[in-house]
C-alpha angles and dihedrals in degrees: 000000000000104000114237116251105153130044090223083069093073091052094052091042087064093035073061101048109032102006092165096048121111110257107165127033127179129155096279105035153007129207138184135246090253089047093058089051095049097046089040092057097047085056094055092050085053086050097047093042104049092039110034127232104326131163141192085003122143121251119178121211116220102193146120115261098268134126079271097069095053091043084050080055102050088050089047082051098048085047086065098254151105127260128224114195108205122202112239098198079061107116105260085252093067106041084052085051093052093047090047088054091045103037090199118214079221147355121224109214137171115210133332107005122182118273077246096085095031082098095068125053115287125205121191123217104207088049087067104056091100104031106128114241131202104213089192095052094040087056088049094056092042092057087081094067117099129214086245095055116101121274092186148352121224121186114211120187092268118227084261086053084242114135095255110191121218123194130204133203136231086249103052085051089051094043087049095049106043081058101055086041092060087037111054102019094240112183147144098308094055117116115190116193098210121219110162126099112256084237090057118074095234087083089069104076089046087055117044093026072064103054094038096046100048077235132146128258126193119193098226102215109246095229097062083064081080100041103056101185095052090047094059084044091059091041092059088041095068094027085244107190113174128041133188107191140152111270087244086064093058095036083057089052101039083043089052100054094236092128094071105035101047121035130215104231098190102034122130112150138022123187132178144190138141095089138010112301108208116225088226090072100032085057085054089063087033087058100050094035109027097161096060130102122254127187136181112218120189131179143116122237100268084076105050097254117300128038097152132053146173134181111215103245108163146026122291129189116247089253095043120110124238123245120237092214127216130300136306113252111276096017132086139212130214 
């Protein structure tokens, strides 16, 4: 078996195996696992043509949270460097701080952007839809990129509350998502409905759980997390059967009563991590859905996500905490 290097591996590993499934979902539009591919690679044709033969180098995506904005990663990724989300609802200050810290080679934006970027190199999505590509040469340049060279960088406030920017490698994302694979028995028939922000590593595990497991992943529009009905609704829509959501996502959800008036037909497992999650609200859901599995995530960061997990495998009081657990495989905790 090839060992896994690269994150793009586990893209082209389900491309192999169901290149016509659906992979990502969001309100306007699907594609498949050989459409993200495709598209991925003529982005990265746009990036490497208008820029040169860079590597390693940082390009920041300016887009809304849509199927558009991974598959802008996954070509960031094929051009041999590292991706930035920025988050657009950021006051204009602080995306300009940011940029400033991270002086990006390029940004990749969809539609109308403040004046504010038009001083760095903008590339526009949509512009790239029909550039030629050439898959054997782009291999060939990617076989320069090292396990240990970023995947991403994420900015976080900071403790200073200035934006502080932490980058992760190809090999700490492998490492994260083979063990989420062999823990929680992710596979094909896994459907994530995806809740955190792309700036926010929570979205890592939706992600790349995603790309390695040939699953499927549905971008679960923010503004049903006020509307409650209407978000069970969606879930059963699309036969959703495993979240990972803040805890104040499912607080939100346990406080409105939704629990007992509405049912998830298709759940199976609901995991959580980013703040405390009470027991109080956790035995609401444990209550209405007492066979599923729920599991307590915790991790800055700096570890990629996650280093510290418990499955909830008991009763608790409502004023009880919750344990945190012990540590991720491969990883320890002092």
């Amino acid at each position: 078996m090839k060992m896994i290097t690269n994150v793009l591996q586990y893209l082209r590993k389900s491309v192999d195996k169901y290149p016509d499934k659906m992979a990502l979902i969001d309100e306007n539009k699907s594609v498949t696992f050989k459409e993200i591919n495709d598209r991925a690679m003529r982005l990265a044709s746009c990036i490497l043509a208008q820029c040169g033969e860079i590597y390693n180098m940082p390009i920041a995506v300016y887009m809304d949270k849509s199927v558009d904005s991974i598959i802008s990663f996954m070509g960031i990724l094929y051009s041999g460097n590292f991706y930035v989300p920025i988050d657009k609802k950021s006051p204009q200050e602080r995306i300009n701080r940011i940029l400033e810290v991270l002086a990006p080679v390029a940004i990749i934006t969809q539609g109308e952007q403040p004046d504010d970027l038009k001083k760095w190199k903008n590339i526009d999505y949509e512009d790239s839809k029909e550039t030629f590509f050439d898959e054997e040469k782009m291999l060939t340049h990617l076989k320069h990129v090292l396990d240990v060279d970023p995947v991403y960088v994420l900015f976080t406030s900071g403790s200073t509350g200035i934006p502080k920017g932490v980058a992760i490698n190809h090999k700490s994302v492998i490492d994260y998502t083979e063990w989420l694979h062999n823990q929680f028995r992710f596979d094909d028939q896994t459907i994530f409905g995806e809740q955190a922000p792309f700036y926010f590593d929570n979205s890592i595990l939706d992600i790349y759980s995603t790309l390695k497991n040939s699953a499927t992943m549905v971008i679960i529009p923010e503004r049903l997390f006020i509307f409650h009905n209407k978000l069970f609704e969606f879930l059963n829509e699309y036969k959703i059967n495993t979240i990972f959501w803040v805890p104040s996502a499912l607080i939100g959800v346990a406080n409105s009563g939704v629990l007992e008036r509405e049912r998830l037909m298709y759940m199976e497992k609901v995991l959580f991590c980013g703040e405390v999650m009470p027991n109080k609200q956790l035995n609401l859901w444990r209550k209405e859905y007492p066979d599923l599995l729920y599991a307590n995530l915790y991790g800055p960061t700096e570890i990629t996500d996650v280093c510290t997990y418990y499955v909830v495998d008991r009763e608790f009081q409502d004023d009880e905490p919750l344990p945190i657990g012990k540590a991720c495989e491969n990883t320890q905790v002092l």
